[in-house]
N, C-alpha and C positions, 0 to 999 in steps of 0.2 A: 504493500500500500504506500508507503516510501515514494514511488516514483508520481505520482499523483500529486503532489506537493507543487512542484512542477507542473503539472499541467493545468491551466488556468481557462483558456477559452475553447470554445467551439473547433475553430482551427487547431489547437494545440491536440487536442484528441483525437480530431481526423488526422493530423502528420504521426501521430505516434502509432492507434492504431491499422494504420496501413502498415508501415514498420513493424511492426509486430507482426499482422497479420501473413507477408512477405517472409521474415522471421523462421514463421512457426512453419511455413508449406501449407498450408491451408487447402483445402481440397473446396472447389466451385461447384457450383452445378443443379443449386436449389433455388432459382431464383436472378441469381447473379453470378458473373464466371472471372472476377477480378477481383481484387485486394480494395479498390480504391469506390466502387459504386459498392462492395459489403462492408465496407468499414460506413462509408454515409447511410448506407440502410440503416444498419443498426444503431449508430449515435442517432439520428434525427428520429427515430422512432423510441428511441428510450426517453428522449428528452421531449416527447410531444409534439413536435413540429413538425410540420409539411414537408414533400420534398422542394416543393418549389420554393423555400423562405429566401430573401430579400439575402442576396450573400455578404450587406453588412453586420449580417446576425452572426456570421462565423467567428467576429470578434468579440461576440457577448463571452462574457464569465460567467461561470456555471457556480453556484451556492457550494455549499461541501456536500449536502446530499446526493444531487446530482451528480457530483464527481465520483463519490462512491457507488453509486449505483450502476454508474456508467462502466465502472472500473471494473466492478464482479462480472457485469454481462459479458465485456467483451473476452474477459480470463475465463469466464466459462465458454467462450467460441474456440479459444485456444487450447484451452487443457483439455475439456471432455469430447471436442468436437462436435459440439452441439448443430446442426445445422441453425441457420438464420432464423430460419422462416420458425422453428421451432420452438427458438428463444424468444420469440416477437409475436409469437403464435399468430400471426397472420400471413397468408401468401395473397397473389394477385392472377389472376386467370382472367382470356378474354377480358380485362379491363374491369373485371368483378373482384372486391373485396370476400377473401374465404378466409374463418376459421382453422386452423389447425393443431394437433398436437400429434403426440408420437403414439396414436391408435390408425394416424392412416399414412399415405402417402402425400411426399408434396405436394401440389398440382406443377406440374410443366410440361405438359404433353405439347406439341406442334397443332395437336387436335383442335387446338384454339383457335389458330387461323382458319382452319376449317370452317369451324361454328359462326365466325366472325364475318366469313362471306359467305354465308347462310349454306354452307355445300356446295356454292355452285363451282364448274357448268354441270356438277354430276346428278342435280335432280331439278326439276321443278319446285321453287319455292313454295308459289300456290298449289301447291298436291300434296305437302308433307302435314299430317292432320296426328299423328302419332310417333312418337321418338321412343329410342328405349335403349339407355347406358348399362351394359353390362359391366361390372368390377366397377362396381359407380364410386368406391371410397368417400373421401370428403364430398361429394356430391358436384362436384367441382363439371365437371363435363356435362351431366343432366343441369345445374340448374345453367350455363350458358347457355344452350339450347333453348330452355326455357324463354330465355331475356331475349333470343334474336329472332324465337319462332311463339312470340308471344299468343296465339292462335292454338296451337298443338299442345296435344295432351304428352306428360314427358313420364315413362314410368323407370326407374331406376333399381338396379338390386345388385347384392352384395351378398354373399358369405359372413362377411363380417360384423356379428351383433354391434359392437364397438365402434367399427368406420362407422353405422348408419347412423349409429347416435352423435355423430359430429357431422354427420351427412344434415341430417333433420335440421342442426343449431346455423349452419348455414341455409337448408332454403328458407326457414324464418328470418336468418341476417339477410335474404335479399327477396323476400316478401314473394316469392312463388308459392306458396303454399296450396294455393289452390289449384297449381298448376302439374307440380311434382309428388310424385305418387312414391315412397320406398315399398322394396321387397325384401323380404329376407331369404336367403339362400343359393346354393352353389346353380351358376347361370343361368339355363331356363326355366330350367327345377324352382328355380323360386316361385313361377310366374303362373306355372301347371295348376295349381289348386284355385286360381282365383280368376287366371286369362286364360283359360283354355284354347279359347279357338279365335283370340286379339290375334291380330297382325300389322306390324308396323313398316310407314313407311323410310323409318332409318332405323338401325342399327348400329350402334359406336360403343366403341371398348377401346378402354385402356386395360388388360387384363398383365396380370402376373407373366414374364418371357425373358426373365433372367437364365441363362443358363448355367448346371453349376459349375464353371469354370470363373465366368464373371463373379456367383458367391462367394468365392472362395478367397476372388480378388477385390471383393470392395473396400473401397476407402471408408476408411471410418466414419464420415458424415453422413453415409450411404449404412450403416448396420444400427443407426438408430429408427430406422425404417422398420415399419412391420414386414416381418419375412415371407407372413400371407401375400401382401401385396405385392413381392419382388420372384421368387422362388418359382420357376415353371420347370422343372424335371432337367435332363441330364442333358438337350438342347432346347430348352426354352420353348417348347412346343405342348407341354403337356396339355394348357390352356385352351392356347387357340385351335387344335383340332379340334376340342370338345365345341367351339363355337362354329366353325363351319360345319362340323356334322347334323348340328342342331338350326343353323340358323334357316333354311330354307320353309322351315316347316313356322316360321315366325316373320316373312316378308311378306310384305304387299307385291304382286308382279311387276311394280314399276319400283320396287324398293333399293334401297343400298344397302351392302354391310361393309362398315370402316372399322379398321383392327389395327390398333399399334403395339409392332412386337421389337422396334429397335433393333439391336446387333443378333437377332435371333432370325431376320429376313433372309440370309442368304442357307439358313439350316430349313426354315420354311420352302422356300424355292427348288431347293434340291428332295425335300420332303414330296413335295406335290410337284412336279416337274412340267404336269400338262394342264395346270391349272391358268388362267392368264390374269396374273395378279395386274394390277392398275398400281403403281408402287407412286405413292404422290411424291410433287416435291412442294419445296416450301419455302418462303422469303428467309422466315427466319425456324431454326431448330436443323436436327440433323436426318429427319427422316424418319424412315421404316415403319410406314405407314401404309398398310393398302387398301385397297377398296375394291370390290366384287358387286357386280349386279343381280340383282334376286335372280335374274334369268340365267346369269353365268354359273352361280350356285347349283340351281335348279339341273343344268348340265351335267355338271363332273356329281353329281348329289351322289351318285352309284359309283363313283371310283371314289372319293371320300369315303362311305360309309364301308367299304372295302379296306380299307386303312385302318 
């Protein structure tokens, strides 16, 4: 606590906690992928302030509290590896304010730009009347949807008792309530006792497609993650077969299904070799992303369930 003596204003904590942050090796990738926009996250959010505040606020002086308070958060970014977003318990999706803690996953999927331009050129916006996020976690993908297909009904479900209950405290933080529906249980199987014969016009999942090689290799800001949500078998595929075997029997004929399985795409591909994945790309994020037409599905449906 010693070095805090020393540190006096705004500025003097962003130059140190960069340096520190540089320091320590710090591992990115919840949010922000540099020293210099994690270190402003988390001071400007400890201290109550906007990101956009007036940059002759960087010379204000912080009280002693503040400077304590400021001090333990950022040594706990450093010592325990706490992710950000964790310590701040809030992350940002599609431009939406979510809740978080360590019962779910971050939100960062690329699936946000997706959402953000309502899907298109892959569907008709005026057609899409039903949505439904599988591995919904923090709810983070169903309630975008929500916000940019304010018309459609959006149903969400999860395995995870715990994700939904921070799923729920988000669609209340962003007032869909009427809009977003949870389920509990492992992918369609949630959906079987109460939608039997519903069919939607999209399909999207962030589902578990870690494979265990990546497990074995994650960085420590990455193992305060629930392992439910990371963890897809010995190539990252345990998941997403179970959602293309299933999903055909849960589309509209004019429907999509969108499936992010990251560095598990090219184990996919070689998996299903005569399938013709639509692999998106993206302004921002790193991919491994694809996209299948209810009709495309419908095709290979007998060499999938073959598999």
């Amino acid at each position: 606590m010693k070095e805090i003596a020393e540190l006096h204003t705004i500025r003097d904590f962003l130059r140190w906690t960069i340096s520190r942050f540089n320091e320590a090796g710090l591992f990115y990738g919840h949010g922000t992928d540099n020293a210099w926009d994690e270190a402003i996250a988390l001071i400007l959010h400890s201290l109550h302030l906007p990101h956009d505040i007036n940059p002759s606020l960087l010379s204000a002086r912080l009280v002693t509290t503040e400077r304590e308070t400021l001090y333990k958060t950022i040594m706990r970014r450093i010592n325990e590896r706490i992710p950000l977003a964790y310590l701040t318990q809030q992350a940002w999706f599609a431009h939406l304010p979510f809740y978080v803690d360590e019962r779910v996953l971050i939100p960062r999927s690329p699936i946000a730009e997706l959402i953000e331009n309502q899907f298109q050129p892959w569907i008709d916006v005026d057609s899409v009347h039903r949505i439904l996020d599988l591995c919904t976690g923090s709810g983070c993908i169903a309630i975008a949807c929500a916000k940019y297909f304010p018309s459609a009904e959006v149903d969400a479900a999860d395995i995870s008792h715990d994700a939904l209950a921070v799923a729920k405290i988000n669609i209340l933080k962003n007032e869909v309530e009427d809009q977003v529906k949870l389920f509990e249980g492992d992918l369609f199987h949630a959906l079987t006792h109460k939608n039997s014969h519903k069919k939607y016009d999209i399909i999207v999942s962030n589902p578990p497609y870690v494979d265990a090689a990546d497990m074995a290799g994650l960085p420590n800001e990455y193992k305060h993650e629930p392992t439910l949500g990371l963890a897809a078998g010995p190539l990252g595929l345990d998941i997403v077969t179970q959602i293309l075997d299933q999903a055909a029997e849960y589309l509209n004929p004019h429907g999509i299904l969108i499936v992010e399985v990251g560095n598990s795409e090219h184990a996919l591909s070689d998996a299903f070799p005569d399938i013709p994945f639509t692999w998106l790309e993206f302004q921002h994020g790193d991919g491994g992303v694809f996209l299948l037409t209810a009709e495309q599905i419908q095709e290979y449906s007998n060499f999938l369930f073959q598999k």
